[in-house]
C-alpha positions as CSV (number, residue, x, y, z in Angstrom):
1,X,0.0,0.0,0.0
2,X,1.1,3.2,-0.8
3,X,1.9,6.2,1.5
4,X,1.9,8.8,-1.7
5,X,-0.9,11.6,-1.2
6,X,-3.2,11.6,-4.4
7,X,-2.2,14.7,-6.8
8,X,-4.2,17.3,-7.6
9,X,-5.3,17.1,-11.4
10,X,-3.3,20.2,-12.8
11,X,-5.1,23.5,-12.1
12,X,-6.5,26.7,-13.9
13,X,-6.9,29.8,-12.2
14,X,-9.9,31.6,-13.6
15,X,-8.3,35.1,-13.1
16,X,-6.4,37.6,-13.8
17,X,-5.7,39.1,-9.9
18,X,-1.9,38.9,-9.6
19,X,-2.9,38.7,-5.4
20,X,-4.7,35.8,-6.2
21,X,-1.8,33.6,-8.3
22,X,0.4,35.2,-5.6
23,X,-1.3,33.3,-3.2
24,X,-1.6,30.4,-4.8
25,X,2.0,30.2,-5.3
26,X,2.4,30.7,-1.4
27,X,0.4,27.2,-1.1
28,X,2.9,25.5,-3.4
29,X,0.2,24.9,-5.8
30,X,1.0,24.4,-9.6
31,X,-0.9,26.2,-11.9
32,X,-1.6,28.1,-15.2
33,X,-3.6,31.5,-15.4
34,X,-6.4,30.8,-18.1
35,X,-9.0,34.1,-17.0
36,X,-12.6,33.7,-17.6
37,X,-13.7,36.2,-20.0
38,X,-17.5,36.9,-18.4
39,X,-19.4,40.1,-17.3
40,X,-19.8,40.1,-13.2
41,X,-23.1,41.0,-12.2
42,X,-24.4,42.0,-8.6
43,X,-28.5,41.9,-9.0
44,X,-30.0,43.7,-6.3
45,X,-32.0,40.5,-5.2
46,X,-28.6,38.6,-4.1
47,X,-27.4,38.4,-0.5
48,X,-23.4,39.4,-1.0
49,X,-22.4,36.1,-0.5
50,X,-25.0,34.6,-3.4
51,X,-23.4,37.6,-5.5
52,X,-19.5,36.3,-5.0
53,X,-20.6,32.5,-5.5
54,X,-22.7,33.3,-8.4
55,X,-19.8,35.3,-9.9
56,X,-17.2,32.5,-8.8
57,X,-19.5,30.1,-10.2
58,X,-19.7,31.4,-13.6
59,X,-16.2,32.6,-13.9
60,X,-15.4,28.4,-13.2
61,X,-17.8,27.1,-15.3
62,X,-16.4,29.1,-18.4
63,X,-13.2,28.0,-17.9
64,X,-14.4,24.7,-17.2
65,X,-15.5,24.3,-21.1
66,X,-12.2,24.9,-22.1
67,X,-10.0,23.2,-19.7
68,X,-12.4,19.8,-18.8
69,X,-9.4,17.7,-17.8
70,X,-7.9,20.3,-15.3
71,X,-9.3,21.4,-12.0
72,X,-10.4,25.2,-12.6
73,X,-10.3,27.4,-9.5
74,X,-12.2,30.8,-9.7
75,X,-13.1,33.6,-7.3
76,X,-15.2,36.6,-6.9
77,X,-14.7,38.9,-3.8
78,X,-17.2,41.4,-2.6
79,X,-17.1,43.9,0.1
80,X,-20.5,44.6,2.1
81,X,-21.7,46.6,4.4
82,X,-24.9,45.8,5.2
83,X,-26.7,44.8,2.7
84,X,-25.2,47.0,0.1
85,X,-22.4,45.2,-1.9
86,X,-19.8,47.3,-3.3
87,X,-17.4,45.8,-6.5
88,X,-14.8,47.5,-8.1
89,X,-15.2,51.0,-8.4
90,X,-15.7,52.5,-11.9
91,X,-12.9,55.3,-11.0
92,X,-11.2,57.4,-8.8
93,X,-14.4,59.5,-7.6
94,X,-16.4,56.4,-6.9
95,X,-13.1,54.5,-5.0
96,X,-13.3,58.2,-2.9
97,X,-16.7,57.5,-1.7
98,X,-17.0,53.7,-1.2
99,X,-13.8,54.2,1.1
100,X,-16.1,57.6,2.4
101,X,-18.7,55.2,3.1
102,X,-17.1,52.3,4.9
103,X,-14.7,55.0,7.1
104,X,-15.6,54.3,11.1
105,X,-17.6,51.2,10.2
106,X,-17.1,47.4,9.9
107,X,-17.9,45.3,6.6
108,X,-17.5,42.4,5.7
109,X,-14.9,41.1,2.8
110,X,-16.8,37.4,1.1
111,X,-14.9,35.5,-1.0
112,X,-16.6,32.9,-3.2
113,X,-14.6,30.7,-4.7
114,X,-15.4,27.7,-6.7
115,X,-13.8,24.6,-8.1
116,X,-15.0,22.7,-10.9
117,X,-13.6,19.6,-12.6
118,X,-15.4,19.2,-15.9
119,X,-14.3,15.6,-16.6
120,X,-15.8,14.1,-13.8
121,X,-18.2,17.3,-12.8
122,X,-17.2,17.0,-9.8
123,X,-17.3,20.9,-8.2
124,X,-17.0,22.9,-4.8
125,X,-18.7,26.5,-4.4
126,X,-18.4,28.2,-0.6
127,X,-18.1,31.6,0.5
128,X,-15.4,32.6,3.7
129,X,-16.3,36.5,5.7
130,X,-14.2,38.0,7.2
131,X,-14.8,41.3,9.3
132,X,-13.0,44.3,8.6
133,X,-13.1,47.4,10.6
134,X,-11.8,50.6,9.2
135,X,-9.8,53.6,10.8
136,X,-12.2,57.1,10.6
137,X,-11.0,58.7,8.0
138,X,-11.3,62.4,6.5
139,X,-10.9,63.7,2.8
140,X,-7.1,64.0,3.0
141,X,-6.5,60.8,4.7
142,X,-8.4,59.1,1.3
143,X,-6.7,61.2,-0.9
144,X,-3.7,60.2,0.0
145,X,-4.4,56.8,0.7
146,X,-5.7,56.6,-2.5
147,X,-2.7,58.3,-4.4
148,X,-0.4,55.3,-3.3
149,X,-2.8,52.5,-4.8
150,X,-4.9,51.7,-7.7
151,X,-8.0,51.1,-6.3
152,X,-9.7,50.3,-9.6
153,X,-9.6,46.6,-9.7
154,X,-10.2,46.0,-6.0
155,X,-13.2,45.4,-4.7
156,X,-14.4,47.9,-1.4
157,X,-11.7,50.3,-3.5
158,X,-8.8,49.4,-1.5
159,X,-6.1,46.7,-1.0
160,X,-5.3,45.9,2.8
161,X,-1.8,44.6,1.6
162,X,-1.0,47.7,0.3
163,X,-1.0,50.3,3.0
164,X,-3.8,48.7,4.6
165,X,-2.8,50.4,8.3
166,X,-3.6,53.6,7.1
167,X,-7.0,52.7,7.1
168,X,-8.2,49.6,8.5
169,X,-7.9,49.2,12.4
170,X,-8.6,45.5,12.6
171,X,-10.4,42.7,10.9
172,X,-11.5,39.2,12.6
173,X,-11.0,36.2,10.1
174,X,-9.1,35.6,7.2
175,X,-6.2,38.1,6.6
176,X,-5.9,36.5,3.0
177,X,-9.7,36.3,2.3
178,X,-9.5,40.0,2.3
179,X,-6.6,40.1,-0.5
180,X,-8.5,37.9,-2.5
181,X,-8.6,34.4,-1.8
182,X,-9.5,32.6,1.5
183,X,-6.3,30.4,1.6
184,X,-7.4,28.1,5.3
185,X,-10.1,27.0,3.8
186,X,-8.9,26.9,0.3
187,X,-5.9,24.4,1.7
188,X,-8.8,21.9,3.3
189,X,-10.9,21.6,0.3
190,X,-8.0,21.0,-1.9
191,X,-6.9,18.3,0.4
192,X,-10.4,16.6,0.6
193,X,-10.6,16.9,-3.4
């Protein structure tokens, strides 16, 4: 009987987000970047969480038609406060008044990710919180927390790896859920798969 741990079928990340492959590559796992080209949506009648899976979901299943013999990983993040759900900001003006909104208050960062292998449709979909409290901030303080990022491809308008001190005073869960990609609970569902 062997001792050798089953392998992971070779993977696909269904993105483009350099924090994401960065993080991957922190877990040792091998993979190619093969992006899903789809629209994200965020329909009003979706809980935040629905809106990241859903997102996740479709970004995998995409992917999945091109890749069926490799295990596709994709992931949507969403930052809410309450039951508003705020993206990627459109440009610098909107980045200025999501981070305007969520200054003195705590939201929540939800990952959904999903895994999908086409061959055997076998697939994963889960969503990981994580709180995250920010600093109270005034117009300067975004400015020039804003003129040492670029917001525009981060959900929430802001990066807590990049100068997150300056504005968040703490978060409770997943430090790495917040950049992009829950990596504790990736690491158990890739060992159960």
């Amino acid at each position: 009987m062997s001792s050798r741990q089953p392998k992971l079928p070779p993977v696909v990340l269904a993105s483009t987000s350099p924090r994401r492959a960065e993080l991957l590559r922190r877990m040792g796992v091998a993979f190619r970047v093969a992006p899903a080209a789809i629209v994200e949506s965020a329909p009003a009648y979706l809980s935040p969480a629905e809106i990241a899976m859903t997102n996740a979901y479709r970004k995998a299943c995409a992917a999945a038609r091109r890749h069926p013999n490799r295990l596709v990983l994709a992931a949507d993040t969403v930052v809410s406060l309450g039951r508003l759900s705020l993206g990627k900001p459109v440009d610098i003006s909107e980045a200025r008044r999501m981070l305007a909104r969520l200054q003195g208050k705590t939201h929540f960062v939800i990952t959904g990710v999903c895994l999908i292998h086409g061959r055997t449709r076998r697939q994963r979909l889960f969503a990981v919180h994580t709180a995250v409290t920010f600093r109270r901030l005034n117009r300067i303080g975004i400015n020039r927390y804003l003129a040492g990022i670029n917001p525009l491809d981060k959900a929430g308008g802001y990066a807590i790896q990049e100068s997150g001190d300056q504005i968040v005073k703490s978060i409770q869960g997943s430090f790495s859920n917040v950049v992009g990609l829950p990596v504790e609970r990736l690491r158990k569902e890739l060992a159960g798969w």
